[in-house]
Every structure is written in C-alpha cells, then in structure tokens.
N, C-alpha and C positions, 0 to 999 in steps of 0.2 A: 659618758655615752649611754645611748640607750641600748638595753642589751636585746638580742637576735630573739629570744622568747618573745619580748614585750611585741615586738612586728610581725612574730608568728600569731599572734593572740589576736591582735588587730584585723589581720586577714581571715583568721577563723570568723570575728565578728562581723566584718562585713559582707563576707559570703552567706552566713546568716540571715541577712540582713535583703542579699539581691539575689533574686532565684533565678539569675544567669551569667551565665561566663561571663568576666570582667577583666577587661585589657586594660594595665595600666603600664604608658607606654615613660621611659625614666630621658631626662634632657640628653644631647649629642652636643659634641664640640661644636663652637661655631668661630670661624675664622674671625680676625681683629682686621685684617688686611690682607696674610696671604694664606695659602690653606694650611699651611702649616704653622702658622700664627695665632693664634685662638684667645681669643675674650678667656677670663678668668669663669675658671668653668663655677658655676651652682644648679645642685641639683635639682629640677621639681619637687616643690614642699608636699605633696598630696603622695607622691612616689616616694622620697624618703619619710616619710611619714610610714607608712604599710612594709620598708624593705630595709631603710636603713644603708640603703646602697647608693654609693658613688662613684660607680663605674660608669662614665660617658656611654651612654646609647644602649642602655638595656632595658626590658622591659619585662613585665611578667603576665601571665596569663592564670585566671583563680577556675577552677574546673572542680565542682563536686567535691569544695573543700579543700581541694589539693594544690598549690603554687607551685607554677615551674617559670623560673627566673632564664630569661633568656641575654646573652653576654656575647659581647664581641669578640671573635677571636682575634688573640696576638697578631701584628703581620708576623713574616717570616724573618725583617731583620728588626724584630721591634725590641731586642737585648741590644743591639747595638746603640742607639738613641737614647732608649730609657732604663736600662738596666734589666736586672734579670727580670725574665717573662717567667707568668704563671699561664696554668690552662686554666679553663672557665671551672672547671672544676672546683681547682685551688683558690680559684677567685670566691666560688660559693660558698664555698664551706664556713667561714666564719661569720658568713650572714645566714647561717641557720638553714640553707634551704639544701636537699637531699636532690631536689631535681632539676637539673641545670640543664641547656641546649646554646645552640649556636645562635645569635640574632638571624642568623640566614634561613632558619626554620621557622621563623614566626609566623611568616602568612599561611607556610602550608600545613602549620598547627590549626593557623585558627579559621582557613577555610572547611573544616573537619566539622566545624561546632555552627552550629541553626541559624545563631542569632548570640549577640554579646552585648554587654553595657564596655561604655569608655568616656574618656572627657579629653578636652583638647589641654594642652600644656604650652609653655611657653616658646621652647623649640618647633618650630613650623615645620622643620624636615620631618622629624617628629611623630608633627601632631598632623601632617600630610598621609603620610604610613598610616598611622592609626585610622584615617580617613577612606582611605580606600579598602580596609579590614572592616567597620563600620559601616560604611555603605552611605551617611548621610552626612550632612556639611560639620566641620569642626572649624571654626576658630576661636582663639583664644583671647579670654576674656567676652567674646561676642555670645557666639556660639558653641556653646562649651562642652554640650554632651548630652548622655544621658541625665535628666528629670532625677530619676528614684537613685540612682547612683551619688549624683553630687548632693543631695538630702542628705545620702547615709555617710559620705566622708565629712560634710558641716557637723552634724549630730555628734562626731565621731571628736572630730576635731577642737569644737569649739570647747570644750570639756578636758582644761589640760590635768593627768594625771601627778600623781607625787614626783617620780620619775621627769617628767617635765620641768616640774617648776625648778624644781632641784638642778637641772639643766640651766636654768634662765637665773635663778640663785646665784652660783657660782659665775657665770657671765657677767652680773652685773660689778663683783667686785674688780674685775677687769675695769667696766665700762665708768666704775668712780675713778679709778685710779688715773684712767686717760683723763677726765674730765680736769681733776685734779692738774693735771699738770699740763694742759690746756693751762689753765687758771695762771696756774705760777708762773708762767712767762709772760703771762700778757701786760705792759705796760704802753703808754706813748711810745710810739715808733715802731713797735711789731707789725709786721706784715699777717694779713689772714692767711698764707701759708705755714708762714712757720708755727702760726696758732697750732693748725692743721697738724702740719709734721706732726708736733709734741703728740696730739689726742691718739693718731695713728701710729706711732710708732710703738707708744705702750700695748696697743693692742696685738700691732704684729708681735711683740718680743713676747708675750702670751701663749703666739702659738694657734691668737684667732684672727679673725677678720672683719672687716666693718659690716654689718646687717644690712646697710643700704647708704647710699653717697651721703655724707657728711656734710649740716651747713654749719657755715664759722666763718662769721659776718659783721661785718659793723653796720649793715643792711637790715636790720631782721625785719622793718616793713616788708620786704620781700618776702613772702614766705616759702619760696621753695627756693633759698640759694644757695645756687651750688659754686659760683664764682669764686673763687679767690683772686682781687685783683687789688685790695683796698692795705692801704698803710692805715691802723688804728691812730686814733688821735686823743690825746686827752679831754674829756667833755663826751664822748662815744659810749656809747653799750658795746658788748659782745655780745652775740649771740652764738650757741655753741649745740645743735639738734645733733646729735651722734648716739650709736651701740655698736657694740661689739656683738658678735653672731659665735653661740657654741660653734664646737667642729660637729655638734649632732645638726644643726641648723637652727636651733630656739634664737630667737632676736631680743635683745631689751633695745628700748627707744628713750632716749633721757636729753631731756633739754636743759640749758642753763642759763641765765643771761647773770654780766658782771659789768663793773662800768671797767674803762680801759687802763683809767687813771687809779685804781684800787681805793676809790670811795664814790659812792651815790653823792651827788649831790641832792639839792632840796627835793628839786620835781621830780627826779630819777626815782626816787627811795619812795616817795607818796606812791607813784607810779605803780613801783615792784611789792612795796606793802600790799598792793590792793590785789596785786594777780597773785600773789603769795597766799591771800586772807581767800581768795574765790577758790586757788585750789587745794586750800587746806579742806573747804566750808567743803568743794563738790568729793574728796575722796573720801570723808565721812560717812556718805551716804553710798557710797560701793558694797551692798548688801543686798542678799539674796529676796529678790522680789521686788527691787528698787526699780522703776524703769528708768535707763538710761539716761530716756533726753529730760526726767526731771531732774538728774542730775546737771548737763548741763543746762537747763533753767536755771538753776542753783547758781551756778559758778558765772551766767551772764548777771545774774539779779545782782550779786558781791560787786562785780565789776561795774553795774550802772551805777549804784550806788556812789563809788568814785567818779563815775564822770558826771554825777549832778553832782558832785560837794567841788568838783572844778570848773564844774560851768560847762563846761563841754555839751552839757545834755540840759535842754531848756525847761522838760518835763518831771515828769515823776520816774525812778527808778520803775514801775509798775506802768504804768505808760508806754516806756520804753520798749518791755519787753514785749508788750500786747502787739506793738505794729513791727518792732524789731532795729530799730533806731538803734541803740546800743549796739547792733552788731557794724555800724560805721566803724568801730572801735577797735571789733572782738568779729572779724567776720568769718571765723570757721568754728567748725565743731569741737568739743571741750575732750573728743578723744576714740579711740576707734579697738576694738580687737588685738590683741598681742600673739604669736603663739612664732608657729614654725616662717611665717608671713611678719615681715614689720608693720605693715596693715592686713592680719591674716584675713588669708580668703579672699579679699575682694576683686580678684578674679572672678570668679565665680557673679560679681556684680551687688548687688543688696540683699539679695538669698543668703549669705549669711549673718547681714547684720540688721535688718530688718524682718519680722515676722510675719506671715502672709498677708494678716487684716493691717498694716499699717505701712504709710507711705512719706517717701518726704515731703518735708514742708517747703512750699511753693514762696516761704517766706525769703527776703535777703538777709544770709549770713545762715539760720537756721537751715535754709537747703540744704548747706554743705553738711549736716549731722552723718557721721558715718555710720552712727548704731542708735539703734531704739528697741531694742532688747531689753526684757524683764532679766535682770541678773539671775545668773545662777551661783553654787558653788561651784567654784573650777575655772571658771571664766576669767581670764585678764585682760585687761583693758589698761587704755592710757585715758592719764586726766592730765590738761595740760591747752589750761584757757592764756590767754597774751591779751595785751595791749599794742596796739601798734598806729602808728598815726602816717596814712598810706597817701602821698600826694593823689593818687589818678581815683581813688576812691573821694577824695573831700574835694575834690574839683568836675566828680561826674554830674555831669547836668542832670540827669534824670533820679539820680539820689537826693540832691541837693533839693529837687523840687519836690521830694516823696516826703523829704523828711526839714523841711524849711522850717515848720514849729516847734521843732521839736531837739535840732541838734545847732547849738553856733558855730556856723562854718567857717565864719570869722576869728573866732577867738581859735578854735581848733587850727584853721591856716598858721599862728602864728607857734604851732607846737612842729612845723614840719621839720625834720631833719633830728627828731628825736628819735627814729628808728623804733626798735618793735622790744618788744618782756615777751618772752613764755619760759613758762614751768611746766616741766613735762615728767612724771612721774609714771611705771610702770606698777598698776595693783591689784591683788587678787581678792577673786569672791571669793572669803568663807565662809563656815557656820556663823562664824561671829563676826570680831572688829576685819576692817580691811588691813589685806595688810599688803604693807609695799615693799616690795620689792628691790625697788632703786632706792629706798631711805638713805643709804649711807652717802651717798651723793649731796657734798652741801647745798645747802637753798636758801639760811636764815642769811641776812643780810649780814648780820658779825662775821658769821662762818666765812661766806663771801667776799667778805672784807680781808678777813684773815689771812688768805691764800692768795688772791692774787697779788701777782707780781716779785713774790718769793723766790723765785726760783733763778738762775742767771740770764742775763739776757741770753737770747739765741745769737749775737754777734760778737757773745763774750766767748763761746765756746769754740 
C-alpha cells in the first residue's frame, strides 16, 4: 500500500502548484439494478491518487495548504447490514487527515471560498455536485475541468514514484501466475470461460482484482473482446489481454497469445516470431528522450518486414510505413501509459499523452497512437504491437483501393480465420536499460510451449 504520508506530500505539492481552492470530489455507489445493489465499487484514480481513500462518496477540499476530507455519515442501522460502524472520524484517521466533516457540509464549505479549481470524475452524481460548487459545465472525459489543475495532476502523475512501481511489481507476479494457468488448461475443447475462470480466480485468491474486463479469445482479430462464447479448437490461437489491479489501484496490462493445441504450427510460429522480434526490437528503445511514436515506427518497421517476406505486402518494408499499409496488419498503436489508469489518464483525452506542439496522425492505423511523448524516467508504458488478419478490414472498399499496390488482398483473404498475436508487456523509463516489469510472464515460444496444457482439464476437476 501506499502509506498516508506519501498522499499528504502529494497534496502539499499540488496546492503548491494551484493558487486556489481545489475540490477533489472521490466516486459514490452506483446501483447494478436496484438501489441497494451496486456495481463493484472503484474508486476515482485522480482522488485515490492524492487520499488514498475508499470510502464511497467522499471528497476533499485543499485550502491554504490544509485538506479537509469530507465522509458520509453511517445511517443509523448501518451495523446491522454491514457490521460494526465507525464515525468519519475513525474512518479518517488512518488516512492521515486530522480534519474530517460530514459530506453534508460540502457546499456550505465551499460556498465560503471565491472561486475553486475541480475536474469532473467518472460518477456523474458525483461529478453533478461538483458542478454546481464550480459554477461551469463538467463532464467526464468531455469536459473535465479546470485547464491548470488537470496540468498539475498529469505532471504529477505521469512520473510513477519507487513506491509505485513497487506496487505494480509485486502485482505483476499475481498477474504471471494467472496467466500461467490460464495457459495450463488450455487445450482442444476448453471453453473461453473456463480459460477465463483459471486467469481470475488466481487473482481473486490473491486478494486482488482485475484492472479492467479481461479478453480470452480465440477471436483476437477482435481487439476489444470481451465475449466468452467460443469452444477453442485445435489449429486456434488464444488470445489472453488481462491484469490484476493492487488494492492501492496500480494496474499491470499483459497480453499473451498461445496456440490451443500446445504447439505453433509453421504459419503460427513465423507469425509470433515476428510480433515477438517487433516487440523485443520497440522496448529496447524505452529510454529517456526516446519519442514514443519512434518507438512504434520501430515495432511497425519489425513487423512489415514479415509481411513483405510473406507476400502480404507488395512493397518495401519502408514504403509501407511512409503511406501506412502495414497498419492493414498492425492497425493500433504499439502502446499507451500505465499507472493508477490501465490506459492512464486518458480521461483527461490526449493532454496527457500527447504534448502541446504535436498531434495525431490523420494516417490509418497510426491515428490510433495513444502517446507521443519524449520518455521520461518514471514513466511506464505498455509495448505490445500484434498481428491480426481482420475480415471487415481486408474487405473495406475504401482500404482496398487506398492501398491496392501495395498490400495482396488476395493472398491475405486466404489467411482469414487465423485470428490476431499480441505481446503486451508493461515497462519502465530509467536512467539506463528498460526494464520490464511483466518479464516473468512467458513469451519465448519454448516457454509457451511448455506450459500449455499442463495443467488438468477443467472437466477433470
């Protein structure tokens, strides 16, 4: 955990930092169904970030240095439902803060004070409240807030401390070990559930949670799926995007792919050589002053290279990348931000991953970059380029004719139903080599070999 000093420090610095009262309003229960049925609560990353607190529906207010942490009170039968009740008091105290009040006093705290900074959150009741304290529109992820405020928490943020990584450290050997046995059950005839069960349930017996919805897929063309509906087949990839989340909130994000049948075949293995070799080639170059999107250049250049030694791509590797052909292949960005966020910040929109003088590329496949950032130390990022062969992509007309000299649609048509490869590794800037974070997660094709399918069937058990 992160200790109650570290988030007093934080808030000294950013009151430093803004020369006005700043409301930082923390998420509230929201019903699944009925109102006493509630979604699995998480808290605002920007709010536990500065408090450390996970009490549904509190907020705080920063005054001339000073934080006063405001907390819902107990109902009156709320020992009976949940066990013993604390006061807000007892509640504060082991998050460090000396001055606590009721949520009931917020606004006629802060109708007291001139003028205040705030930013909108993801709870809309929320970020509603904050809105009428504020005086001008909030929404989240649109409309977010104050300008010089959400600066000073990027600045703040994007720079993860010892204390952090050490958090996301210890997370990740959680998130091998799910992966790992993920792996070991997976043969002919697994269900992408039960894939599923295995990666989650080593995380729950942990004592954490999943960072963000889990894909585990024999789909990985799809790139954001969440389905579980498919029986694995032998001749299939898996695909396996998952992390486990500290209880402080840090995320690792780690991908895998494995074939079903516990070996590559020929095209499989050429395949995953080449997304293995782009993203050995691009996290080499995660060093201080590296700009990002050269890195992915990097890791598309690795990867065209394989698609002209298979025909795929009628040009030059260098060709490719000029007009962005290769991204037929490879159509997103090689990786994006890590921290308290599985994609940290991007709330906030490009302001944190983008720098003022630079914008996306209007290119296809290249737009999707999430970050173009000159690396820092401190900074983590994911690298984590794929291959994937998308039917409604190599059958779009207006691709097809963009890029007709340059990629065979035809020889590519006959690769459909080979599903997607990514490698997704978490890894940080530092003085020197990168280092990664997710390493002990296999990725070498032996390793991979190794473990799958080890483990008893799930219909043995």
């Amino acid at each position: 955990m992160i200790a109650p000093t570290i988030h007093a420090e934080r808030r000294t610095r950013l009151a430093h930092t803004i020369d006005k009262p700043i409301l930082l309003m923390g998420n509230g229960e929201r019903p699944r169904n009925l109102p006493m049925s509630t979604v699995p609560f998480r808290q605002d990353s920007t709010f536990l970030y500065f408090t450390g607190c996970t009490i549904p529906g509190a907020a705080i207010l920063i005054e001339n240095g000073e934080s006063t942490i405001y907390l819902p009170q107990p109902a009156e039968d709320d020992a009976l439902w949940h066990g013993v009740s604390h006061t807000i008091e007892e509640m504060a105290q082991p998050l460090g803060f000396t001055k606590v009040k009721a949520t009931d006093c917020l606004e006629q705290d802060a109708k007291k004070l001139s003028a205040l900074e705030t930013i909108a959150i993801p709870d809309l009741a929320q970020t509603l409240r904050a809105q009428k304290i504020y005086g001008d529109p909030l929404v989240y992820g649109q409309q977010n807030g104050s300008d010089a405020l959400i600066d000073a928490i990027i600045q703040m943020r994007r720079i993860l401390s010892h204390e952090e990584v050490a958090e996301m450290q210890a997370t990740a050997v959680v998130t091998k070990a799910a992966h790992c046995a993920a792996m070991s059950i997976t043969r002919p005839g697994v269900h992408e559930r039960e894939v599923a069960a295995a990666f989650h349930n080593v995380v729950a017996r942990a004592g954490l949670r999943t960072a963000y919805p889990s894909i585990v897929t024999v789909e990985g063309d799809v790139l954001h799926n969440f389905r579980y509906v498919n029986t694995a087949k032998s001749g299939q990839l898996l695909l396996l995007d998952g992390g486990a989340e500290a209880t402080s909130g840090y995320a690792t994000d780690v991908t895998r792919t494995w074939p079903v049948s516990g070996t590559f075949n020929t095209q499989q293995r050429a395949a995953y050589q080449a997304v293995l070799s782009s993203q050995l080639a691009a996290i080499d170059m995660v060093r201080p002053g590296v700009r990002y999107r050269d890195i992915h250049m990097k890791a598309s250049q690795v990867l065209a290279e394989f698609l002209v030694d298979e025909g795929l791509l009628t040009c030059s590797a260098e060709d490719a990348l000029e007009t962005g052909a290769h991204a037929i292949f490879f159509p997103h960005g090689v990786g994006h931000l890590l921290g308290l966020d599985v994609h940290d910040m991007e709330n906030f929109g490009d302001r944190a991953g983008y720098p003022a003088h630079r914008h996306r590329s209007d290119q296809f496949g290249t737009g999707y970059l999430r970050l173009d950032l000159d690396l820092e130390p401190g900074m983590c990022v994911t690298i984590e380029p794929g291959f994937y062969v998308v039917s409604a992509i190599l059958q779009d007309t207006s691709l097809r004719e963009r890029f007709h000299n340059q990629v065979d649609f035809d020889r590519a048509l006959e690769w459909v139903g080979f599903g997607g490869i990514r490698i997704e590794d978490n890894v940080l800037v530092t003085t020197d080599d990168p280092h990664v974070i997710s390493a002990a997660t296999p990725k070498s094709i032996d390793a991979v070999e190794a473990i799958v399918g080890q483990a008893p069937s799930p219909a043995a058990l």
